[in-house]
Every structure is written in C-alpha cells, then in structure tokens.
N, C-alpha and C positions, 0 to 999 in steps of 0.2 A: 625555453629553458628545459633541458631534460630531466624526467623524472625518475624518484630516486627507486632505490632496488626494490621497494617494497611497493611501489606503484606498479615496478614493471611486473613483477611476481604477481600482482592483485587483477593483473588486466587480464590473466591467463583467469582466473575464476573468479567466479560470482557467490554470491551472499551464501550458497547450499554448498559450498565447496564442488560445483558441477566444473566442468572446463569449459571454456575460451565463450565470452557473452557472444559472438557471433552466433550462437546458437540461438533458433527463434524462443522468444520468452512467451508465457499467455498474453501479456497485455502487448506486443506483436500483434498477436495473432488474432486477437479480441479488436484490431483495428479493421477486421474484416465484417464487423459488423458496425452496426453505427450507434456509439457510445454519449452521444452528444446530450440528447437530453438526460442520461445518468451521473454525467459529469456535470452538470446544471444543479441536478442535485444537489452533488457533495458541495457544489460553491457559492450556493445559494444563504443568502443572508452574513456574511463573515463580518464578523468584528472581533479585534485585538490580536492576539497574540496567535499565528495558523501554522500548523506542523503539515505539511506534503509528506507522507511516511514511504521512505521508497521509491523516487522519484521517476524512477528511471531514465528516458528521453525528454522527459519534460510533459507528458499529455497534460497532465491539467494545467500545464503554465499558463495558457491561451483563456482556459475559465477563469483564474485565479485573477490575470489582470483584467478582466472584465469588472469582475469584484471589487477590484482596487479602484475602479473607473467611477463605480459607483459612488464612491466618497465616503464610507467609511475610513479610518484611521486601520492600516491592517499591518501588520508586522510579519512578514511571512516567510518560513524556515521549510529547508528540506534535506532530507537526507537521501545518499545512492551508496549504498558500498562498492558497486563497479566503478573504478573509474571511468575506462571505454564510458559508459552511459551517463556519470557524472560530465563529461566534456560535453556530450550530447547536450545533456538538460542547461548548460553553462549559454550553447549557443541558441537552444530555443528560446528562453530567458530574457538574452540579447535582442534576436526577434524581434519578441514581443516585448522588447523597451520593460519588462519586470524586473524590480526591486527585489530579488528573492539570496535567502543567507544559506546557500550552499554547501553542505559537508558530507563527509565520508562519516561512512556510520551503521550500524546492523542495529535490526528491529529489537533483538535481543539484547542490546544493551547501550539505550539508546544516551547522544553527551549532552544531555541536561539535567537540569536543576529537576527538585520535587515540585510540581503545581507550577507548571511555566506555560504552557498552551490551555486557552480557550475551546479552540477546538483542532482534533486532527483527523485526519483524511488518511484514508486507507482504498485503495484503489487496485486489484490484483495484485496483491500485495504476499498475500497468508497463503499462498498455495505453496511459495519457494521460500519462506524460513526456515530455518532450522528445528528450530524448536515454537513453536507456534503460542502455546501456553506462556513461557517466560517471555515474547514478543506481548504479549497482550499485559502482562503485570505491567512492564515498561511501559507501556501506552498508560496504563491506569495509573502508574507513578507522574508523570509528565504533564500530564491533564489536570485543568483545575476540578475543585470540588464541584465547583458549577459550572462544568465545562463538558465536550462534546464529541463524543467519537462517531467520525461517518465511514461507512466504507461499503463497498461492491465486491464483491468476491464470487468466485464461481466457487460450488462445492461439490457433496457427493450428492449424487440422486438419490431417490429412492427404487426400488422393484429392482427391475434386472438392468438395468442400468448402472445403479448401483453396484452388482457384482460384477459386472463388465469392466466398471471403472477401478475395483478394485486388483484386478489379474492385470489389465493394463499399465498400472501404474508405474510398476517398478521400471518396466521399459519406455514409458515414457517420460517419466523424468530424465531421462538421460536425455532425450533427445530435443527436450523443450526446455531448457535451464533449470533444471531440479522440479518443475511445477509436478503436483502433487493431486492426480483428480479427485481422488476421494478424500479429503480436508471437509473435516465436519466444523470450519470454522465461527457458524452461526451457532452454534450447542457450544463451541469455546469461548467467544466475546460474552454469552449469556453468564458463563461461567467465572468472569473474567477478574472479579466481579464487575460486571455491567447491567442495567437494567434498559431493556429495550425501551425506547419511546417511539419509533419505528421501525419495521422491518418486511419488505415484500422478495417473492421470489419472482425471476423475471424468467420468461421463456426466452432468452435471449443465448446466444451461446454456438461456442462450435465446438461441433462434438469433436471429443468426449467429454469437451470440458462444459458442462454447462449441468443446470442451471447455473445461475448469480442467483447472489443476493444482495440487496440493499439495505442501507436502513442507518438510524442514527440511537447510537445508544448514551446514557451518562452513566457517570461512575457512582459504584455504591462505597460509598466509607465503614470501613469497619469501627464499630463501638469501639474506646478506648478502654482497658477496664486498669 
C-alpha cells in the first residue's frame, strides 16, 4: 500500500531535520566495533513494561528477544521517526519472530501516557536529537517512579580531544545524520532529573566519536508542595 505524503516527505529526513537517512548514522558506524556485550547490558534482567527509545534498524531486537526467551512477562514498545529505518526495524522484528509495538515518534515528545515503562533503553540515541534536555524530561515523564533508564551513548571527551570534537562537529553532523560529537549527555541524564545507579566510560569507539558511556539511572521525583 503506498504511503501517504507525509511518509514520503519524512523519508527524505530524519529525527534532526538532516537529509535523506541513507546517510551513515553513529550506531552504523558503532557496528564497526563490537557492541554485543553492551547491548547485554541494557537487556539484561527485563521485566514489564520496555521502551526501545529510537529504534533504528532494529539492533537491540536480537537482545530483546533473547530477554523475552527468558520467560519473564515483557511488553515491549519502540519508537523510529524515520520511516526508511522504522521498515528496517519492522523486518528485523519479523526475523527474529519479536513481539514488538512499533511507531513513529521523536524522543522529544514521546506518545505515551505519564509512568507507562519500567524501564527504557537508550542506545546512540542523544547524540541526534534535537534538543536533548526536553528528550530526557520525556523519558522521566514516561518511566515509572520505580522504574529504569539505561542507555550507551558516546559523548564529549575530555583534553584535546574534546576541542577537536568540538570544531568538527558542525561538519560532521551533516554527514553522519545530525550526530553530534560533543553531547555532554551523561552531565544531562544526571540533570534530568536522574540519579545515577550505574555509570562507566568505555574505550570503545570510533573516532571521533568516542568515548561511550553506559550505565542505568532512575528517576527522581520532585516534592509536591
């Protein structure tokens, strides 16, 4: 069935308003190294209700039904605002025989309810938002009180590296689908409000875009007064 105007328009860009997703994205290019046991991480232990934030191609689909294998009850949702990569993740999915509730959707304003996910999964994700801050409120809206934010993310260095990443940037966004190397993402989830209950940096990475981080934070609630 062809789709409608506003599909065909959305396949020309992606989530940053960059052009045409045939352009490599970091988690592309992040497949050049070997991501397996970090994606282990984020899919390790699930139970109830699991947000895939950004789905892209589907990578974590292959962990995710591992997870479901293991017999836990899991419910598990994801969002792509590309279509091109929402088809992708459709056929990965299929694959690997996953149960997964697919939809179009930006990090920035995410369509669920208040306190719907357990936990959500964030996977080179924050480097190509738009606005990274209001993506993370969304997250903290969306997640329960006792519930769980994981994510990997490469950020900015430090030293000169750091300044490197910053003069690079502008010109690399353009050519890697909006990704953003200098994203101080781990100082924004801290901010988010979140409180860290894990978080490591990994030497992992291709430059320029590297380090990651990893790590699992929960939400802090604000006093009601």
């Amino acid at each position: 069935m062809p789709g409608t105007n506003d599909e065909k328009s959305d396949t020309n860009r992606t989530e940053t308003g960059s052009e045409t997703s045939d352009r490599p994205s970091i988690a592309a290019l992040s497949e050049r190294f070997d991501l397996t046991e970090h994606r282990r991480y984020l899919s390790r232990d699930l139970e109830g209700m699991i947000l895939d934030l950004g789905a892209g191609k589907g990578a974590m689909f292959p962990y995710l039904r591992t997870a479901v294998q293991r017999g836990p009850a899991l419910h598990l949702h994801a969002i792509e605002p590309d279509p091109h990569r929402r088809r992708q993740a459709k056929r990965t999915a299929s694959t690997h025989g996953l149960d997964v509730h697919l939809r179009s959707g930006r990090a920035e304003s995410l369509p669920y309810a208040d306190d719907t996910f357990d936990v959500i999964i964030a996977s080179a994700v924050f480097c190509t938002v738009q606005d990274p801050s209001r993506a993370l409120t969304e997250v903290h809206r969306v997640v329960k009180p006792d519930g769980e934010f994981r994510f990997l993310e490469h950020v900015r260095s430090g030293g000169l590296r750091g300044y490197v990443q910053d003069a690079v940037t502008p010109f690399w966004k353009r050519i890697v689908n909006g990704c953003h190397l200098n994203r101080r993402t781990d100082d924004w989830i801290a901010a988010g409000p979140f409180d860290f209950d894990e978080i490591e940096t990994l030497s992992i990475g291709v430059s320029p875009s590297k380090p990651f981080v990893r790590g699992t934070a929960t939400p802090v609630r604000k006093t009601e007064t």
